[in-house]
Each structure stands twice: as structure tokens, then as C-alpha cells.
N, C-alpha and C positions, 0 to 999 in steps of 0.2 A: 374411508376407502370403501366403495360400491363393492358388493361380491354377485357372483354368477351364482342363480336359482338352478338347480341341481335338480335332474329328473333323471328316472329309467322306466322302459317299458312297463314295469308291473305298477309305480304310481301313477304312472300315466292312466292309466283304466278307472284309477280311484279320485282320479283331478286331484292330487296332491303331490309335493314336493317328495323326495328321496336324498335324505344328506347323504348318501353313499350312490347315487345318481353317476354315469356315467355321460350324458345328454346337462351341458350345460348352456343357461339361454339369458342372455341380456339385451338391454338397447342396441349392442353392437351387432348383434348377430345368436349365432348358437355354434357351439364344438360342438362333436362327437370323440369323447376320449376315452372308446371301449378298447382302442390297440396301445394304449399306455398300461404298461403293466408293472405293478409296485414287484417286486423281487423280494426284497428284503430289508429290514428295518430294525436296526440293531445300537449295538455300545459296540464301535470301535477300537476304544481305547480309555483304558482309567489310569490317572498317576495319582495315588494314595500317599499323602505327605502325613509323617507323623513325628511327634515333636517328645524327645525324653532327654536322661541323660546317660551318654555312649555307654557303656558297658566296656572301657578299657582293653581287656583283656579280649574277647573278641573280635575289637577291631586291632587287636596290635595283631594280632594271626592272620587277617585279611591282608594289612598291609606287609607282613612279614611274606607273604605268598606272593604279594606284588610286585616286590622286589627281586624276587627270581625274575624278571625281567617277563619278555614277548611270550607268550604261551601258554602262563602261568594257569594252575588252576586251583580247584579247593572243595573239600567235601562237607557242605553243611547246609542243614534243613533237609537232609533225604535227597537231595542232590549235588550233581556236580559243576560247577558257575567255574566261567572264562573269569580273571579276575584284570581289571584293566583300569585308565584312568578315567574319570569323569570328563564328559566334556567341557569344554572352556563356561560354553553357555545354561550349563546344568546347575552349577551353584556347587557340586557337590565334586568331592577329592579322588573319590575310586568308585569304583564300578563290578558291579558281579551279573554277568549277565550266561543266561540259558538261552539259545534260539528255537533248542527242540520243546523246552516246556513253556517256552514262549514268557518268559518273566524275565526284567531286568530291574536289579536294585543299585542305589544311586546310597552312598554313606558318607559322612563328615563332611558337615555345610563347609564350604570355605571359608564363610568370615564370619563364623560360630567356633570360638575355643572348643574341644574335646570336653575338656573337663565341663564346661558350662551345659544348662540344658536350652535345649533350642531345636529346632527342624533339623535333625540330622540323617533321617534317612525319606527319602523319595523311593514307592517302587510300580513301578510300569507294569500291566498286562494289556498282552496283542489278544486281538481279535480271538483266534482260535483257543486261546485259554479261556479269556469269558466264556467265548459258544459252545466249552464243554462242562462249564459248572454254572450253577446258578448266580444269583450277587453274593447269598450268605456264604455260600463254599469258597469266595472271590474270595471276600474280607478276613474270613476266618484262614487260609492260607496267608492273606499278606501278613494279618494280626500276628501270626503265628513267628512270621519271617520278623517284623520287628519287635517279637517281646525277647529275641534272643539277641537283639545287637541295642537294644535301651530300656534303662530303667527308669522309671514313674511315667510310664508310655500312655501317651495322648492321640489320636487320631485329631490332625489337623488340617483338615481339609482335603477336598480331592477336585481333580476335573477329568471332564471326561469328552467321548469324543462320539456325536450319534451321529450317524453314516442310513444313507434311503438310497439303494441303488434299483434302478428303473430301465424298463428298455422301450421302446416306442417314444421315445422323447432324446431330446438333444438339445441343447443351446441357441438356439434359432441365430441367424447373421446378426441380428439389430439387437441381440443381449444388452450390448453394453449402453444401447440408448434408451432401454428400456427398463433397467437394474436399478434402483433403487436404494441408497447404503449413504451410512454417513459417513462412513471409513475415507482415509485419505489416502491409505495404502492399498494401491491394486496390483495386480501379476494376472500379467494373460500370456497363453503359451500356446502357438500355433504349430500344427505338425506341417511336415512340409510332405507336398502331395504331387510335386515331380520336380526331378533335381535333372540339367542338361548342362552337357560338356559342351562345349564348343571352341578349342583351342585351347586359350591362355582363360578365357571367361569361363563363369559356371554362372546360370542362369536357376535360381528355383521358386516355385509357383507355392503358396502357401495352401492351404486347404481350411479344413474347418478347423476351428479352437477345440483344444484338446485338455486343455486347465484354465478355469480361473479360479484366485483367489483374492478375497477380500480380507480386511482388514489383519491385525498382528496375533501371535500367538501370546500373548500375555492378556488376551482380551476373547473377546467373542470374533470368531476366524470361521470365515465360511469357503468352504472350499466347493468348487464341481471342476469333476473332471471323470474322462474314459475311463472307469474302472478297471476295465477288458484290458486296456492295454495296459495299464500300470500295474495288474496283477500277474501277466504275461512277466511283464519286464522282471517284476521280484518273486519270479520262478513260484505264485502262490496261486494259479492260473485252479490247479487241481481244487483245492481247497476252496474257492468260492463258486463253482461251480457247482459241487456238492449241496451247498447252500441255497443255492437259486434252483436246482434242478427240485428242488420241496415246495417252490413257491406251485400256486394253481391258478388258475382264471375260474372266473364265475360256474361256469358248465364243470367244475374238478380237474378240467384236462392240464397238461405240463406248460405254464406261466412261460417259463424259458427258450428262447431260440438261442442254438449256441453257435448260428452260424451270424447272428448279430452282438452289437455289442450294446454293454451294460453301461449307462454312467448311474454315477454317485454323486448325491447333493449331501455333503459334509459340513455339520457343525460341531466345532470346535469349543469347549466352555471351560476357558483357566477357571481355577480353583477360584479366584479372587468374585470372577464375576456370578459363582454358582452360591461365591457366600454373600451377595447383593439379592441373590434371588429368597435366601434362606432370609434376610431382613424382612421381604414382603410377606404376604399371606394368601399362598399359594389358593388356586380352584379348584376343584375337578374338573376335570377340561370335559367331561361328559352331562354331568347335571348341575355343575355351577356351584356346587356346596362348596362352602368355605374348607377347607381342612385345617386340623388345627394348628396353631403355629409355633408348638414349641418341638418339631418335626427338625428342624438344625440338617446341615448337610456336610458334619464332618468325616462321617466313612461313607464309600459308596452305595451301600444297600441304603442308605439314609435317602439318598436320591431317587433312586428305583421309581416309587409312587409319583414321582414330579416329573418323571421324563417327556412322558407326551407333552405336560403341559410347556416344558422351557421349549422346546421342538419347534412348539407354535408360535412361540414369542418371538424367537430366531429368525423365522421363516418371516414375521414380519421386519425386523429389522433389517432383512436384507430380501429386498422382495424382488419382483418380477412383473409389473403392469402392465398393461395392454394397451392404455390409456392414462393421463393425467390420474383421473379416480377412478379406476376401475380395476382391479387387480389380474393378474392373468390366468386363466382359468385353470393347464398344469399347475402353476404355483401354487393356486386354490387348492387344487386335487393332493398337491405334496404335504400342506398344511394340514388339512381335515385328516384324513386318512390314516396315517401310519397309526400306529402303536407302537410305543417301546418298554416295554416291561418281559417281564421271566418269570415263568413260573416251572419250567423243565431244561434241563441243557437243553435238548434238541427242539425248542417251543419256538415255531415261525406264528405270526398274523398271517391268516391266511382271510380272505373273502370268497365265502362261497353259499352265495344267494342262491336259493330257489328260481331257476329260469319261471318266465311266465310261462302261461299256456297259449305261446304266440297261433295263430291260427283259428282260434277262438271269435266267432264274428263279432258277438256284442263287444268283447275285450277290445280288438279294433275299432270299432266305434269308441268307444268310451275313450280312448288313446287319442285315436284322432279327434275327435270335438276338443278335449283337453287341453289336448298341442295348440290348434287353431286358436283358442282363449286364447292362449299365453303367449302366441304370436301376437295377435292383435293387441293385447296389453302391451307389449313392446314395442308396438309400432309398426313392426315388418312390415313389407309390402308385398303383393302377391307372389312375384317371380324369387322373393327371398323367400317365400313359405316355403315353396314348391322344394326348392334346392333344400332347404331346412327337412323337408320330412323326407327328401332323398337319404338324407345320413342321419336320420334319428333311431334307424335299427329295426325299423317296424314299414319300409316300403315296401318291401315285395308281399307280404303279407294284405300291407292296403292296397297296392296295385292290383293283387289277386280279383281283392274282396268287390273295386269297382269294375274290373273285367268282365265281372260273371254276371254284372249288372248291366252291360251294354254300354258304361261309360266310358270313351274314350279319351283322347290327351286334351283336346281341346273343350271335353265337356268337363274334366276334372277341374282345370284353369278358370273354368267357369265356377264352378263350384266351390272351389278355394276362396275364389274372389269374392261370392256372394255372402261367404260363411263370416268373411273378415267383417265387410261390412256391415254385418249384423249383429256381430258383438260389437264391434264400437258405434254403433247406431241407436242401437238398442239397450247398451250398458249390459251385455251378457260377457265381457273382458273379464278374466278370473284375475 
């Protein structure tokens, strides 16, 4: 799979490449994806399974609480947990769940006797519980929650859910011809964008796709959908607003527009497929070093170090192309970019490059000869340069620079023209 060569104005000056480039250029053409803007790049969700034997008496007091029927409650671990049943599809018999500290524990597998040791408790954290501790403060509370309901307690396994929500991008009409997945399970969910009465009939006009999802949740599950509204809908609209209003653009100024909306590119990673990744022998997704491999991914701070890189892998197995072989350059931009790791509760990735010193004459020049290579290496043609260095971020700045020289539109066009032809004539093509 071909990728997009990545520039910004400041490698432009130095005739080199920018992996953090905003100005990306292939055979096809060239983006401009300075109004894509990353928000936020996080752990959505961890479910921490850990395998002992029940502690009886514990869970007879859990379930004696249960029994009180609808409403039930129960004070234990420093707080107070709704106490209810498991769902069908969970595996597990009861349920203790907190909405305001954002944890829910799942206890006694189904088709694991009590008395036997086996996977008997599951426990969940939402978003805002992560986003106010680190992983170690994560594990060390769950650790905590299961050494009091099992004995000879095992961490076995976790999965987790990393979440990239973005604004200046959206799912283009042609997604689905363009999406790439081996998955055979899809879900596409359209909002509707005008509903008419007319008598007995109702007539309604769909509008843009509002969720897709790929493949199952017992596997690798890729989800995109409007954040904005599905945050709206589970009344959490406050809370990730707060999130995104940290995010910056390149200049420091506020990332976030709240009069648009946010979507979310969501991968999903059962425990099963995170302990497929824990077989292989992870990379640094930065310098390629091998890390070492006896690194296991049975609690989640084990994972922490490997997030970027599953991220990537993700991002390839359910991709986005522009072309047969050529990948699509958002998709590109969603791949490289993030970071997911913690090192503060309150710790966003932010990008905040040093602007150039646009206005600068020789910098313009040196930008533009640059450009002009890498055009002609690609093939362009005049009237697609022309358009190309319209939205490369650096026109008015060259439009200035040939103004003041007497040159006007049809002597630029000229100029263009002769510039192309000279590097592929002469082999000056970067």
C-alpha cells in the first residue's frame, strides 16, 4: 500500500519531507489537511478480567443484597455500588455497578462453579475514570476491587477501547466503496435529515451516515460515528467538551469549534485479540526498536507502551483508500499522528510546532523551488501545480513575493510551466 509524502511550509524551505506535514502530495494530486484537527486521543474503555478462587463469603453478602430485589445496594471498597444482575451476554451472574465513579464489576462466571477457580470477576472503567488517573492508579484500584472478592488472584487479561475524535473530517458519501475490512459484519446507521407528513404517508429524506461499524465485539471492532451527537444523547455532552476545549492547533490557539461537530474513529480490542498481539514482538512505533518480549498484556498498564503501536495496526486492518493502492491521506493522517499513552491524569498530545517565518523572501523561494520538484516528480501538470500551490498554505505569501516583481497571472503560468519543465528535462525532480 502506496502512502502520501507529507510536507509543511517549514520543510518546504529545507527540500525535505515533514512526517508531521500537513501538505500531503502523491501521483494523484495533493491535500491540504491544515483544517483537520486531532482533538483527542485516548483509552475509552478497559475491561480487566481476573481469574481466582471466590472468596465465599463475600460474594454470599453481594448476593444476599441482590435479593432485596429492584434497588438494592451495598457498601464495599470505600463505596456505594447499585447491586443487579449480569447481563445475559456478560458471562457473569451479578453485577455491582457505580455511574458517578464510573466503574462497573461483573462476579461469578456462569459456567465456572463458585467453589472452582476460574475468571470470576470482570471489572469495567468509563472514560472519565481513566481520564482522572493514570493506568498504575487504574490497575491498582481494580487490583484492589478483586483481591477482596478472590483468592490466589491472577490478572487475566484485559481489552480496551482507543477512541481519536476529530473535527474537519467526516465520512465522505463513497466510505463504503472505499473502506477496506475483512470483516463480514457491517452496521451503517443514517440520521434522517427531513421527515414530511403528507396525509396517510410520511415521506423521510436521509442525510449523512452517522455510525458505522465494522466487525464483532469479541474481535477487533472498529467503530466511527458523531461523537457530538451521541455524547448529547448520554447527557455526557459537558464532559468531553472539557476534553477537547485542551486540545491546540499548531499557532497554541483553541483546536475546538463547538458550534461543529466532533466525530470518533473507535477501535475496539477484545482481551483475546490484545493476547495475539502479546505472542508477537512488539516495535517502537517511533524508532523501530524491537521491545522486549517478555512484556505479556495481562493487566492494563502492561499495554500502556503498545498503544500507539496496536493503533496502527488497527488503522490498517480497517482502512480507508483513495485508490486500489494508495491509502487515503485523513486515514494516513489518523494513523501517524495520535499518541496514546499517560503520563498525568490531565495529559492530552498536543502539536504545537514552531510556525515558520512565513514572509521571509529566500524561505519562499526555497518552498517554492521545493514544491515545484516534487510536483514534477509526480507528474502534475501546469494547471494542477497552479491549483496545488493555491492550497499549499504559502500563496499569498508567493503571490505577494511575485507581485512586487512585476509578475503577473499569465507570467506566473509561464513560469510554472518552464520551472516543470526543467526539472524533468534536466533530472532536477527531487
Amino acid at each position: 500500500m502506496k502512502r502520501w509524502e507529507r510536507y509543511s511550509i517549514a520543510s518546504l524551505t529545507r527540500g525535505e519531507e515533514d512526517p508531521r506535514g500537513n501538505l500531503f502530495i502523491s501521483p494523484k494530486g495533493q491535500v491540504n489537511l491544515h483544517k483537520v484537527r486531532l482533538l483527542h486521543a485516548g483509552v475509552d474503555t478497559v475491561r480487566q478480567l481476573y481469574r481466582g478462587k471466590p472468596c465465599l463469603a463475600q460474594f454470599d453478602e453481594i448476593i444476599n443484597a441482590y435479593q432485596q430485589g429492584r434497588g438494592a445496594t451495598i457498601d464495599l471498597f470505600g463505596a456505594t455500588w447499585a447491586v443487579g444482575a449480569g447481563a445475559a451476554g456478560s458471562g457473569f451472574r451479578y453485577r455491582l455497578q457505580n455511574n458517578d465513579l464510573g466503574v462497573i464489576v461483573f462476579l461469578y462466571a456462569r459456567h465456572i462453579k463458585a467453589e472452582n477457580v476460574g475468571t470470576h470477576v470482570k471489572i469495567e472503567l468509563s472514560p472519565h475514570f481513566i481520564h482522572e488517573r493514570t493506568p498504575a492508579e487504574c490497575d491498582a484500584y481494580m487490583e484492589n476491587i478483586a483481591a477482596h472478592l478472590l483468592a490466589q488472584l491472577e490478572p487475566a487479561g484485559c481489552a480496551v477501547h482507543l477512541a481519536l475524535d476529530v473535527q474537519g473530517w467526516e465520512p465522505p458519501r463513497d466510505f463504503m466503496d472505499r473502506f477496506v475490512t475483512r470483516s463480514k459484519k457491517v452496521m451503517k446507521v443514517d440520521g434522517i435529515d427531513t421527515l414530511t407528513f403528507d396525509h396517510s404517508s410520511i415521506a423521510t429524506t436521509y442525510g449523512r451516515t452517522e455510525t458505522l461499524m465494522f466487525g464483532t465485539a469479541g474481535a477487533l471492532q472498529c467503530a466511527i460515528y458523531n461523537k457530538t451527537k451521541e455524547a448529547h444523547h448520554r447527557d455526557k455532552l459537558h464532559f468531553w467538551e472539557g476534553i477537547w476545549k485542551d486540545a491546540t492547533r499548531d499557532d497554541l490557539s483553541p483546536a475546538y469549534d463547538p458550534d461543529k461537530d466532533v466525530w470518533r474513529i473507535e477501535m475496539r480490542f477484545h482481551q483475546s485479540v490484545l493476547a495475539e498481539f502479546a505472542r508477537g514482538i512488539p516495535c517502537n512505533v517511533d524508532t523501530g526498536e524491537v521491545l522486549e518480549d517478555g512484556h505479556g498484556f495481562a493487566r492494563f498498564v502492561d499495554t500502556v507502551p503498545h498503544l500507539t503501536g496496536i493503533w496502527r495496526s488497527a488503522l490498517q486492518s480497517y482502512r480507508l483508500d483513495t485508490c486500489r493502492d494508495l491509502i487515503d491521506p485523513a486515514w494516513q493522517l489518523f494513523q501517524d499522528d495520535p499518541r496514546f499513552f499517560c503520563q498525568a491524569p490531565d495529559f492530552l498530545y498536543k502539536r504545537a510546532r514552531k510556525a515558520p517565518g512565513l514572509g521571509n523572501e529566500k524561505n519562499v523561494c526555497l518552498a517554492f523551488g521545493n514544491l515545484i520538484s516534487i510536483y514534477a516528480r509526480q507528474g502534475l501538470r501546469t494547471h494542477e501545480a497552479i491549483r496545488h500551490l493555491q492550497r499549499s498554505g504559502m500563496w499569498e505569501d508567493l503571490a505577494a513575493y511575485y507581485r512586487r516583481r512585476g509578475i503577473d497571472k499569465h507570467g506566473f503560468r509561464q513560469l510554472v510551466e518552464q520551472k516543470l519543465i526543467e526539472r524533468r528535462l534536466l533530472g532536477r525532480a527531487a
